[in-house]
Each structure stands twice: as C-alpha cells, then as structure tokens.
C-alpha positions in Angstrom: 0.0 0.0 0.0 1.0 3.4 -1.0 2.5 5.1 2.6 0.6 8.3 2.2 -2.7 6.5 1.2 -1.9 4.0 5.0 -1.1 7.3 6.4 -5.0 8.8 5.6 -6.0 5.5 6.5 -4.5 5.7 9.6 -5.6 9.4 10.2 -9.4 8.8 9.3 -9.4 5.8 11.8 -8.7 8.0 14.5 -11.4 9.8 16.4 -11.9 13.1 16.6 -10.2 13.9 19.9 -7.3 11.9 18.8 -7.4 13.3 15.6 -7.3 17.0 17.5 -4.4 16.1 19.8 -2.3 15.7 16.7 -2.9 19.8 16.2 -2.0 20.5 20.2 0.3 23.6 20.3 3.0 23.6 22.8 2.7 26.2 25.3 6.1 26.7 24.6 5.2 27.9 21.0 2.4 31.0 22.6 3.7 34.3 22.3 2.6 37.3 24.8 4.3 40.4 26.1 5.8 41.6 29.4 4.3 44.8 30.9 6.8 46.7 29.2 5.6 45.4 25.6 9.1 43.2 25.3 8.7 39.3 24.1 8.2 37.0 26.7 9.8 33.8 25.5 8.1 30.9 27.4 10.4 28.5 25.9 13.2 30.5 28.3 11.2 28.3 30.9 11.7 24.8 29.4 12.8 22.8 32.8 10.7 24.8 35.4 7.5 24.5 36.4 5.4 27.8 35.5 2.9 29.4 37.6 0.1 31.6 35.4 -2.0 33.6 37.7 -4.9 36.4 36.5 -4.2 39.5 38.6 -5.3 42.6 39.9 -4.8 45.7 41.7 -8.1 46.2 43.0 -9.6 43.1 44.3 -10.3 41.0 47.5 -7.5 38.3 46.2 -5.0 40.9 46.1 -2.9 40.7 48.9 -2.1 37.3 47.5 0.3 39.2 45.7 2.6 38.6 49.0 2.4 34.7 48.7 3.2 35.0 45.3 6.5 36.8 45.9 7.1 34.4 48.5 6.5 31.5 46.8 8.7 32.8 44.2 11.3 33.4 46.6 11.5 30.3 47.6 11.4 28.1 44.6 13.1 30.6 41.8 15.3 27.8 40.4 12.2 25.3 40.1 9.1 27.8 39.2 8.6 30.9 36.9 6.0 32.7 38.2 3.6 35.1 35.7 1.4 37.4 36.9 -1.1 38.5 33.8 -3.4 41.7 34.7 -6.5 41.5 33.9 -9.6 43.5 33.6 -12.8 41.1 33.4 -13.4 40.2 36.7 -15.3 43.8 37.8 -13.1 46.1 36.4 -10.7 45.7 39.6 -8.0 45.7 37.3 -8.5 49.6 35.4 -4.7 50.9 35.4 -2.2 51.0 32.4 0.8 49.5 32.0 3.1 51.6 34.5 0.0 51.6 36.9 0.4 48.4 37.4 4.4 47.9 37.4 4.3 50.6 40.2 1.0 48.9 42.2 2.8 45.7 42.0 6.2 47.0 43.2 5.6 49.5 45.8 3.0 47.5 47.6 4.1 44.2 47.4 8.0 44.6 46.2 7.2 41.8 43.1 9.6 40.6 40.5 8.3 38.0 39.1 7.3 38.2 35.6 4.1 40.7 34.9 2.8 40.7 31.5 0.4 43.3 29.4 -3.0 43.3 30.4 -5.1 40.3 28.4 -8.3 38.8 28.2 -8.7 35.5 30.0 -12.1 34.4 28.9 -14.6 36.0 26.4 -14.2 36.2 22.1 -10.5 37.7 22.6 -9.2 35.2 24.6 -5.4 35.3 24.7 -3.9 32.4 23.4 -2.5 31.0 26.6 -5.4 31.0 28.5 -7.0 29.1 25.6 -4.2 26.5 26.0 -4.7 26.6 29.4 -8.5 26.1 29.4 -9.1 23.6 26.7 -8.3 19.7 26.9 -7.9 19.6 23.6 -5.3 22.1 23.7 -3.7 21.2 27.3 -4.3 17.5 27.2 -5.5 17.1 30.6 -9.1 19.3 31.4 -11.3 21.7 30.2 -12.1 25.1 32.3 -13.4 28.4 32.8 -11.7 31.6 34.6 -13.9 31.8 37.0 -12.1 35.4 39.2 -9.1 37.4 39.6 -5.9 35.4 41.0 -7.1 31.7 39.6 -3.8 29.6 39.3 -2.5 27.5 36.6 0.3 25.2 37.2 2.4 23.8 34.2 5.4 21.1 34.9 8.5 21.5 34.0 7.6 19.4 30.5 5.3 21.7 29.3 2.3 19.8 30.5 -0.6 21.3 32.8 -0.4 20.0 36.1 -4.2 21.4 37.4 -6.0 24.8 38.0 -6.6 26.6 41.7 -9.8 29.0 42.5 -8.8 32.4 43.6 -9.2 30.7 46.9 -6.5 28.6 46.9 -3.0 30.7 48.3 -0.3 29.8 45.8 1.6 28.8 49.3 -0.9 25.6 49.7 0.8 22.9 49.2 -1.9 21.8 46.7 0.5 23.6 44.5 4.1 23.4 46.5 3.9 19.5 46.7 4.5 19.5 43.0 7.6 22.0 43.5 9.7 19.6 46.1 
C-alpha cells in the first residue's frame, strides 16, 4: 500500500479527539508580552514548572500578591511565576501599564514576571489562556476563569499539572507539593 494512502487511512481511523491532539500547540510555542511590551519567550522556561496567575490591583484576592513573591522566593530555580493583569473580573483591574508595574512593586516589592493586560475568557481570549483552558489544547481538562488570581500550574515538561480557584494561596501545598 502506498505510505501516504496507509497514512490517511491511519488518520481517518482515529477519532476526533485523537485526531485533534495531533494539532495541540505547545505552550512553549504562545507568544505574549511583558508589561513593558518586550517578548516574553516561554520557551526560556523549558525545565521549570510555571505558575500563570490572572491578577489585579483592586480586588479582595490581592494581597495574595505577598504569597506569590514568596512562593517565588522560595522556589526561583524550580518555578517561573507570571502574573497576567487582567480587567474582566469587575473592572478591579483599570490601570495602564506603568499603573500596574508601580502597584505591583511599591505594595508588594514583586519581581516575578508581569505581562500586558489580556483577556482571560470572552471572544478575545489570549492564546495562553486558551491552551490553558481547553483539553484539547492542554491535554488534561477543560475550564473556565472563573475570578481574579485563579492559578494554573504547568510542569517542568510543558504539560498542565491542574488549576486553583482564587481561593487557593499559591503557598498551599496543593500547589508546593509538585515543587519539592
């Protein structure tokens, strides 16, 4: 048989989920922007775990802020941490660019990675939180941003690990236990 002709054989046979995971994008491969509109290279990341949290200035989860510098802190050489602002969640999250570098630095002394402000749900989606929130992307679950500060931990291969409500503090060892 001609290889191409097994190949379509072999492609038609599968279903469509199977046939879907052949199209999964690394997260590796999604580009977005730091706060200060420079490339973020995720694949700078390869080998550590990453951390993607929704974030804002002005909401009950923001003192959480303070657990994520810590948690930062403490694992640096294992975990990336990336804060990504966000405005959907009742508009607690209103301030530009150097609004939020300054929020983020004078009240909580952060320097892990903040990026521009993106959509996390809704028709302009950024691409990571598309990966993120569909199996057929991640390979592992499908979910919904549900609030500001909602937690996405990748391993250091690229894969999803799980997601955390706003509830969760990043220093619950729901999320360090995967860090030791």
């Amino acid at each position: 048989m001609n290889p191409f002709i097994a190949f379509l054989a072999t492609l038609f046979s599968l279903n469509s989920n199977q046939q879907q995971a052949m199209n999964i994008e690394s997260i590796y491969d999604i580009s977005i922007n730091a706060l200060n509109g420079k490339p973020i290279n995720l694949a700078d990341f390869k080998g550590k775990h990453l951390l993607f949290v929704n974030v804002a200035s002005k909401c009950g989860f923001t003192s959480q802020y303070k657990e994520l510098q810590e948690l930062h802190e403490t694992y640096k050489d294992k975990l990336q941490i990336i804060g990504l602002p966000c405005n959907q969640f009742g508009g607690q999250e209103p301030g530009d660019a150097k609004a939020i570098e300054s929020f983020c630095e004078v009240n909580y002394g952060v320097t892990f990675l903040i990026t521009e402000k993106i959509d996390v749900k809704g028709k302009n989606q950024h691409p990571l939180y598309t990966w993120l929130t569909q199996k057929v992307n991640n390979g592992k679950i499908d979910s919904s941003v549900k609030w500001n500060f909602q937690k996405y931990l990748v391993n250091d291969q690229g894969k999803l690990v799980d997601y955390y409500l706003s509830a969760t503090n990043p220093l619950n060892s729901k999320i360090t236990k995967h860090l030791k």
